[in-house]
LUMPA-288507 format. One record per residue (C-alpha): residue number from 1; residue in three letters; chain; x negated, y, z. Coordinates in nm, 4 decimals. Layout:
N
+-----+------+------+----------+----------+----------+
! pos ! code ! unit !       px !       py !       pz !
+-----+------+------+----------+----------+----------+
! NUM !  ALA !    A !        X !        Y !        Z !
...
+-----+------+------+----------+----------+----------+
***
This chain:
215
+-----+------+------+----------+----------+----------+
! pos ! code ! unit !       px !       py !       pz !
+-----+------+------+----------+----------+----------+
!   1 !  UNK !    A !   4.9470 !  -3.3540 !   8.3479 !
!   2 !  UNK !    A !   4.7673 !  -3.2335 !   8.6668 !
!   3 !  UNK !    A !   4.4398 !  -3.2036 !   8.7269 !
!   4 !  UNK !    A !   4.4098 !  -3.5175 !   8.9116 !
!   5 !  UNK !    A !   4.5106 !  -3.7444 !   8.6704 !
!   6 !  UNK !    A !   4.2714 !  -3.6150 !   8.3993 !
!   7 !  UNK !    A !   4.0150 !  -3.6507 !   8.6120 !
!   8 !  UNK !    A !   4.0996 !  -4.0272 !   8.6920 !
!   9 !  UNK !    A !   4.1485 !  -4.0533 !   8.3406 !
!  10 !  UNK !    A !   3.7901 !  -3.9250 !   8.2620 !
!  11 !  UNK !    A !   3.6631 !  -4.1763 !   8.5286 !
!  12 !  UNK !    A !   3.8390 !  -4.4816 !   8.3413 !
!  13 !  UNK !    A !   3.7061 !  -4.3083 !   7.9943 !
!  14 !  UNK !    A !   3.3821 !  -4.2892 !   8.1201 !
!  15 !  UNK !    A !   3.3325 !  -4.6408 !   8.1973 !
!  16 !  UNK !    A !   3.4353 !  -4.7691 !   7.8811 !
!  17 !  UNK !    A !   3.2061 !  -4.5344 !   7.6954 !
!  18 !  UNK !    A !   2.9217 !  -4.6679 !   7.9132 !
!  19 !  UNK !    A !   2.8229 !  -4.3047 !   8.0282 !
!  20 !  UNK !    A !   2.6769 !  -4.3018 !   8.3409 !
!  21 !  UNK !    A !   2.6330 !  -3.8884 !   8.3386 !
!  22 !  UNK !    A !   3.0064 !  -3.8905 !   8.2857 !
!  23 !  UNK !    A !   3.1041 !  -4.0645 !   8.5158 !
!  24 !  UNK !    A !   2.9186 !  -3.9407 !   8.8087 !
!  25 !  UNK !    A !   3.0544 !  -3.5934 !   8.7172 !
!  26 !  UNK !    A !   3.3937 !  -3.6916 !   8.6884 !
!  27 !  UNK !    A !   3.4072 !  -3.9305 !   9.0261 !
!  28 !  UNK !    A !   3.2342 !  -3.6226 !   9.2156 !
!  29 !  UNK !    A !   3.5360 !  -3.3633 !   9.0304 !
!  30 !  UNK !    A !   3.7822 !  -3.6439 !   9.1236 !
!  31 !  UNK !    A !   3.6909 !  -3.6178 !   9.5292 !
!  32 !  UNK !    A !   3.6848 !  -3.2423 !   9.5447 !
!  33 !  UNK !    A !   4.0535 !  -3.2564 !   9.3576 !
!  34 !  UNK !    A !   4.1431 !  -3.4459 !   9.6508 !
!  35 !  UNK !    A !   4.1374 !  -3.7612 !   9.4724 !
!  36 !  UNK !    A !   4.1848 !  -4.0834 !   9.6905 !
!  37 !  UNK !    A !   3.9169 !  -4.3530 !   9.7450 !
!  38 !  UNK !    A !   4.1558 !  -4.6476 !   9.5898 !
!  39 !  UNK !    A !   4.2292 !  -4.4314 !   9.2984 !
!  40 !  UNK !    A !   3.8979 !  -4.3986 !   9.1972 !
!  41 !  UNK !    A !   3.8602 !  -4.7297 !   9.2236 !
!  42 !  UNK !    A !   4.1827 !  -4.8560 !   9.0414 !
!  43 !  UNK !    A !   4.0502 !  -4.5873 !   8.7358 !
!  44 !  UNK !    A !   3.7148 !  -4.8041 !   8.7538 !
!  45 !  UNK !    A !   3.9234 !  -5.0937 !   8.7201 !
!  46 !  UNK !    A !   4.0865 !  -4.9807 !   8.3780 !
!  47 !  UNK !    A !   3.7525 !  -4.8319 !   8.2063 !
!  48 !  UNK !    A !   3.6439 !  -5.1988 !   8.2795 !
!  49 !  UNK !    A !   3.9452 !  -5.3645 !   8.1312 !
!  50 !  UNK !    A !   3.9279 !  -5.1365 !   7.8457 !
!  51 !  UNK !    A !   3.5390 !  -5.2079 !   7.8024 !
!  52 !  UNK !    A !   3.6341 !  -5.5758 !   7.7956 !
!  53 !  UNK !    A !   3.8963 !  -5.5439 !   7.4941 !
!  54 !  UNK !    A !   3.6245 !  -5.3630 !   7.2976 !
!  55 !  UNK !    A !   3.3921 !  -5.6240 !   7.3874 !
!  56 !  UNK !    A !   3.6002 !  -5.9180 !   7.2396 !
!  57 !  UNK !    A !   3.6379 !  -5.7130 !   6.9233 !
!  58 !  UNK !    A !   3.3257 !  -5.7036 !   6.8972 !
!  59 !  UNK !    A !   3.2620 !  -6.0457 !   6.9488 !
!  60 !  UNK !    A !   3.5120 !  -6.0841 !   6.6953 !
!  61 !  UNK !    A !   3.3460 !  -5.9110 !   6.4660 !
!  62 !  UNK !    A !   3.0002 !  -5.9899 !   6.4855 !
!  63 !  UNK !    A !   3.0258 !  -6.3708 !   6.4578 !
!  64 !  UNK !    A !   3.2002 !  -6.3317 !   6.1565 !
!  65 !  UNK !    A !   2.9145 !  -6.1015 !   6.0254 !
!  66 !  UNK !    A !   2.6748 !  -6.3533 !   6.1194 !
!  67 !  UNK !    A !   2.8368 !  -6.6128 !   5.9355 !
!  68 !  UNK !    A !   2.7948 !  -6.4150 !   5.6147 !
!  69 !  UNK !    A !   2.4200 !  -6.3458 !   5.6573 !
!  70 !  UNK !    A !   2.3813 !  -6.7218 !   5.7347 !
!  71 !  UNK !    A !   2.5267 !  -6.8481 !   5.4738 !
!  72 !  UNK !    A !   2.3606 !  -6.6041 !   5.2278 !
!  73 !  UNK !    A !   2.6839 !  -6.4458 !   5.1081 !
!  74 !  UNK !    A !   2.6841 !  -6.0700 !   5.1369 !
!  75 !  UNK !    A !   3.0381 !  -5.8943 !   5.2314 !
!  76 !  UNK !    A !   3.0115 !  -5.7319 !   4.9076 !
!  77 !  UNK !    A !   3.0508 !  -6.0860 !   4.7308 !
!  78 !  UNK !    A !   3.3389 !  -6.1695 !   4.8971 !
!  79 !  UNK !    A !   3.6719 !  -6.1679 !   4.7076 !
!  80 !  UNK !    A !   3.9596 !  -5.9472 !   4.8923 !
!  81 !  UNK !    A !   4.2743 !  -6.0099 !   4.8739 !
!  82 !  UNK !    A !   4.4338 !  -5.7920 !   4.5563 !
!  83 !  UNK !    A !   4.8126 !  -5.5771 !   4.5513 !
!  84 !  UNK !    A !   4.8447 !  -5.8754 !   4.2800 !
!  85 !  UNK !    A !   4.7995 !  -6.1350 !   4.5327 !
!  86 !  UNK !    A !   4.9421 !  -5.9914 !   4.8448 !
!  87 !  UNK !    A !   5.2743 !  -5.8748 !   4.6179 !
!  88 !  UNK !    A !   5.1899 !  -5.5281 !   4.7657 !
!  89 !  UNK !    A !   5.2832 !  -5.2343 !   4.4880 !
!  90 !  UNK !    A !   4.9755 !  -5.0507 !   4.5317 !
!  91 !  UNK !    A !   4.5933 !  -5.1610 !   4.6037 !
!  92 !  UNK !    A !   4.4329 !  -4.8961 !   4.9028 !
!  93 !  UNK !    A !   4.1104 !  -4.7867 !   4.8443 !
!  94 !  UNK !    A !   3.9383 !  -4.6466 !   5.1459 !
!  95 !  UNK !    A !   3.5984 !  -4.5451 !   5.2069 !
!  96 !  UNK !    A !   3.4307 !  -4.4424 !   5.5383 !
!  97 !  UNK !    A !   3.0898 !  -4.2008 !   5.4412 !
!  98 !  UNK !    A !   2.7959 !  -4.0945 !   5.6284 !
!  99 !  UNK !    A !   2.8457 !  -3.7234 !   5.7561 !
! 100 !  UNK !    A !   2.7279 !  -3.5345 !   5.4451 !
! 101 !  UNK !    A !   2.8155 !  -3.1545 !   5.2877 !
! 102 !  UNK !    A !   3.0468 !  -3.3125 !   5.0267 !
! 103 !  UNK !    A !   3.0769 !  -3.6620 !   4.8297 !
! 104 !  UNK !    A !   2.9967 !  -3.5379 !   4.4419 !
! 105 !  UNK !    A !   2.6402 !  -3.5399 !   4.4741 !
! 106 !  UNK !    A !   2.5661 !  -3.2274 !   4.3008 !
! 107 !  UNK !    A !   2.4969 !  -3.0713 !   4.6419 !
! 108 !  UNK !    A !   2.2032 !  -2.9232 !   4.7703 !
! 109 !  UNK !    A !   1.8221 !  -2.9276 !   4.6146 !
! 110 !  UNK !    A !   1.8414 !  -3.1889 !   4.3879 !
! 111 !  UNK !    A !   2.1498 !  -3.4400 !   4.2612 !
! 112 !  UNK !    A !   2.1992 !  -3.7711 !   4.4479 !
! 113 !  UNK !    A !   2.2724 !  -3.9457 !   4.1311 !
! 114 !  UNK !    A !   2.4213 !  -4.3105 !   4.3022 !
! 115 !  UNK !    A !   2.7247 !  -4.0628 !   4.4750 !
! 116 !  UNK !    A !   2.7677 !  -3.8542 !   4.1196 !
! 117 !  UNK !    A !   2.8217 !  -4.2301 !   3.9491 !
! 118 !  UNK !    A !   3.0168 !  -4.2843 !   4.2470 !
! 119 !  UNK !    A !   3.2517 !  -3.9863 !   4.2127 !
! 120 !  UNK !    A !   3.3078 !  -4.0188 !   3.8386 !
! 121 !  UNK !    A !   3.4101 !  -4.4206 !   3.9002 !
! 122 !  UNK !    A !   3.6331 !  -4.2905 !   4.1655 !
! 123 !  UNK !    A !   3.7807 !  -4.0434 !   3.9082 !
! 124 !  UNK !    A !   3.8514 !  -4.2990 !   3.6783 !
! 125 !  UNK !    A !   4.0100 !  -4.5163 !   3.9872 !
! 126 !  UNK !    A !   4.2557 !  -4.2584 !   4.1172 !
! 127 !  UNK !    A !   4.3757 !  -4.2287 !   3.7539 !
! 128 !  UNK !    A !   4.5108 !  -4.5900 !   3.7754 !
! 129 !  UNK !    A !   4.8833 !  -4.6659 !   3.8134 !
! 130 !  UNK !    A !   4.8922 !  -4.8724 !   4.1508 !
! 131 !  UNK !    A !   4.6018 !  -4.7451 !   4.2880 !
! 132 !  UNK !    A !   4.5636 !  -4.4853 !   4.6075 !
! 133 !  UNK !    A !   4.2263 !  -4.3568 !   4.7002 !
! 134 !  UNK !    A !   4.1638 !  -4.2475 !   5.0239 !
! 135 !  UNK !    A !   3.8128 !  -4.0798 !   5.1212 !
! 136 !  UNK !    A !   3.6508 !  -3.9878 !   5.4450 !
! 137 !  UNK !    A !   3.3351 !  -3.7734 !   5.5595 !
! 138 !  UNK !    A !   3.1979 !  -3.8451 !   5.9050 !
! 139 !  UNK !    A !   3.0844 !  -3.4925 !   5.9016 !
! 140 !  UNK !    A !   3.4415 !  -3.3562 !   5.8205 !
! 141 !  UNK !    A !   3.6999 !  -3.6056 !   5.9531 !
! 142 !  UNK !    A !   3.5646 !  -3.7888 !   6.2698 !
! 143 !  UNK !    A !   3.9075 !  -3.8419 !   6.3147 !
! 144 !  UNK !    A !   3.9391 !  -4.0978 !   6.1027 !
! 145 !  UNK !    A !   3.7009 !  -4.3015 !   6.2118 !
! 146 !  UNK !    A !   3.8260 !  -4.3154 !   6.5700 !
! 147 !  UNK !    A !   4.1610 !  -4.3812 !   6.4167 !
! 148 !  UNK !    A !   4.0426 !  -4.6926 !   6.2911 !
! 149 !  UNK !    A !   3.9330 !  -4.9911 !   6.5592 !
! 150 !  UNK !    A !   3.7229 !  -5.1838 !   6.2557 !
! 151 !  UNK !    A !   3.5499 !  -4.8860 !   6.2019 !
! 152 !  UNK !    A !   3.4909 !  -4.7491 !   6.5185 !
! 153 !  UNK !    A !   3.3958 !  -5.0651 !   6.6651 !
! 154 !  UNK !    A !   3.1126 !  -5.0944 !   6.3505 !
! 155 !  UNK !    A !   2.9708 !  -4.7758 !   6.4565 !
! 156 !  UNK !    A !   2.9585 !  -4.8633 !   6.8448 !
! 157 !  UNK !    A !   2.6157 !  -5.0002 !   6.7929 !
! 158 !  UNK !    A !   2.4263 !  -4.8118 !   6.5767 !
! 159 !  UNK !    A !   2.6540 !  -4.9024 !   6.2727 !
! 160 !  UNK !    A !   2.6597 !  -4.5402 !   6.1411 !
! 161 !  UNK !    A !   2.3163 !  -4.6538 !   5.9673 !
! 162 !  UNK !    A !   2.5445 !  -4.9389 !   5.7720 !
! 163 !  UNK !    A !   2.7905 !  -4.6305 !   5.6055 !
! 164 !  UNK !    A !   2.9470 !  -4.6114 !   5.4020 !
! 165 !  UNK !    A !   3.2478 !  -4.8661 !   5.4503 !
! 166 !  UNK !    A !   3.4395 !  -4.9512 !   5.2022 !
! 167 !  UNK !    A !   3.7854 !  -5.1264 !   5.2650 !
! 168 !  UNK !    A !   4.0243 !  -5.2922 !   4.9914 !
! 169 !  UNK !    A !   4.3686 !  -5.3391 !   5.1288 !
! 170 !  UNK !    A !   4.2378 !  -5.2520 !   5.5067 !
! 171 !  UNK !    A !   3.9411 !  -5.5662 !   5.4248 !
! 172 !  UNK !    A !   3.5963 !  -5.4692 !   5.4547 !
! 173 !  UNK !    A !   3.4660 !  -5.5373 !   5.1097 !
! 174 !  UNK !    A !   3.1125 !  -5.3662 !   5.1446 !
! 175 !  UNK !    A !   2.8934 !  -5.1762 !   5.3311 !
! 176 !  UNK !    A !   2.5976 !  -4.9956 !   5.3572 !
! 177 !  UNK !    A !   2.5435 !  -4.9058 !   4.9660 !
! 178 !  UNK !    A !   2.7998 !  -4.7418 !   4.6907 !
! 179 !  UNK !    A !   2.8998 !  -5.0179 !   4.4375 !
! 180 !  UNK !    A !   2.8225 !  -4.9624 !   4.0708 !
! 181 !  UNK !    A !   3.1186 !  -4.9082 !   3.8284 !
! 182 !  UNK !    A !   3.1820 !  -5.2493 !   3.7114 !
! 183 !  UNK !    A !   3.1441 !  -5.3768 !   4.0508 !
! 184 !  UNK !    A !   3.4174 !  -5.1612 !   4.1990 !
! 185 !  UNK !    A !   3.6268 !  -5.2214 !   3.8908 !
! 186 !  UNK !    A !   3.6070 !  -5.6005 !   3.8876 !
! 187 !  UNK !    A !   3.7063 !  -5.5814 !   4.2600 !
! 188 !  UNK !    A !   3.9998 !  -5.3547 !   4.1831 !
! 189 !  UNK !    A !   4.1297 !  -5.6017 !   3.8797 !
! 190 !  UNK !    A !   4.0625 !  -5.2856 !   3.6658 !
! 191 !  UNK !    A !   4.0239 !  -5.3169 !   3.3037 !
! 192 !  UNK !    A !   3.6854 !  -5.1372 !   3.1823 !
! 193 !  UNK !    A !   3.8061 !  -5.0816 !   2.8285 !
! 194 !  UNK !    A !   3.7009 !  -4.7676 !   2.6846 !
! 195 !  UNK !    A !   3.9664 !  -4.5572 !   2.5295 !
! 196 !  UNK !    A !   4.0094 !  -4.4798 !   2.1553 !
! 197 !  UNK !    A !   4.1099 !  -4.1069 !   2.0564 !
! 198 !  UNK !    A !   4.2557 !  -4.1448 !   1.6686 !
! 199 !  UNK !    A !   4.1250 !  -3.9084 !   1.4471 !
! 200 !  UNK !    A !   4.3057 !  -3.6113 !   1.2309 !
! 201 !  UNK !    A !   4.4371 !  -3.7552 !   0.8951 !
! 202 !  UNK !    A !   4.2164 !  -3.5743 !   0.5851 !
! 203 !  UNK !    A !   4.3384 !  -3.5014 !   0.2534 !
! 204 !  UNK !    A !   4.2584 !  -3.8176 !  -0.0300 !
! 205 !  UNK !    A !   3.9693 !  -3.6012 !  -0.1651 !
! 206 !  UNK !    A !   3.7828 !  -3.6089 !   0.1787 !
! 207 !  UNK !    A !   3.7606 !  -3.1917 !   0.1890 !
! 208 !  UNK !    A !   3.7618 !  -3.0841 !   0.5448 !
! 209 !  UNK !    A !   3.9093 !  -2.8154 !   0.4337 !
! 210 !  UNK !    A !   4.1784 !  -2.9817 !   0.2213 !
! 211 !  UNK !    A !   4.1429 !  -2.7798 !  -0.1111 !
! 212 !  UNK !    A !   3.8153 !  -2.9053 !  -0.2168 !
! 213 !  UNK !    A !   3.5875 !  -2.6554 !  -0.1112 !
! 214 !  UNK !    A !   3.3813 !  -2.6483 !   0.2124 !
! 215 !  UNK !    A !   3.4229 !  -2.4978 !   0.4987 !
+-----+------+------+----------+----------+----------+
***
């Protein structure tokens, strides 16, 4: 790709990222490239069209969220669709954090003890046949949140306040808070039974030690 064309590109980027700075750098490296008049207008042209397709997402997006806080029903009541339901074989469990130094919450001065609950739910979650956990850090995998229109569209406006975001089968399920272990269980169809360990047979005189004595 020559230097032209990433410049144009950068001119169409800039516009749909609504920075101004940007794009007065990149028109001004476009014209000393040698960059036609029309092209830098046709490059406008496609940051704008761009612009507009986030813009109905949004749209999208934001009248359903205003539906839910209208009719006092917060996303983390709502019932996603299960792998049960959907016939799927596995239920996807993704969360979207806040940029932090890791998720255990045993970090740093003092222990965050809403993410340690968090982290030993998840722990009993990933142990689940027909379950798949998948975890990401702002801090660590930005990535991943630019991979993912929902997301990145939720953080366009401020949204990074409302992390983390928690999806069930690619459905936003909650946001803004870490659910409590039942919660996250009940919306998994996961079975909170606790599990029985049998204990060692003893001897029919009760010793500990088997021959009477003690030990």
């Amino acid at each position: 790709m020559d230097e032209q064309t990433k410049e144009l590109i950068a001119v169409g980027a800039s516009v749909a990222g609504h920075c101004q700075p940007c794009l007065e750098y990149h028109v001004q490296a476009a014209i000393e490239l040698g960059v036609t008049e029309e092209e830098i207008r046709q490059a406008v042209e496609i940051g704008h069209a761009v612009e507009k397709g986030a813009m109905a997402a949004m749209k999208k997006f934001s009248a359903t969220a205003v539906e839910e806080i209208l009719s006092a029903r917060p996303l983390s009541q709502k019932q996603p669709k299960t792998a049960f339901e959907e016939g799927a074989r596995e239920t996807i469990l993704k969360i979207y954090d806040p940029a932090m130094c890791c998720s255990s919450g045993v970090c740093g001065p003092s222990v965050d003890p809403v993410l340690a609950q968090f982290a030993g739910t998840l722990k009993m979650v990933t142990s689940q046949p027909g379950v798949r956990v998948e975890r990401y850090n702002l801090g660590q995998q930005p990535q991943a949140f630019v991979a993912n229109t929902e997301v990145k569209s939720m953080l366009g406006n401020g949204g990074e306040k409302r992390l983390p975001f928690i999806f069930i089968n690619d459905q936003l399920w909650l946001q803004g808070r870490y659910p409590a272990k039942d919660e996250l269980l009940e919306a998994l169809r996961i079975k909170n039974t606790p599990v029985l360990f049998p204990f060692p047979a003893t001897t029919e005189n009760g010793s500990c030690c088997g021959d009477g004595g003690c030990c």
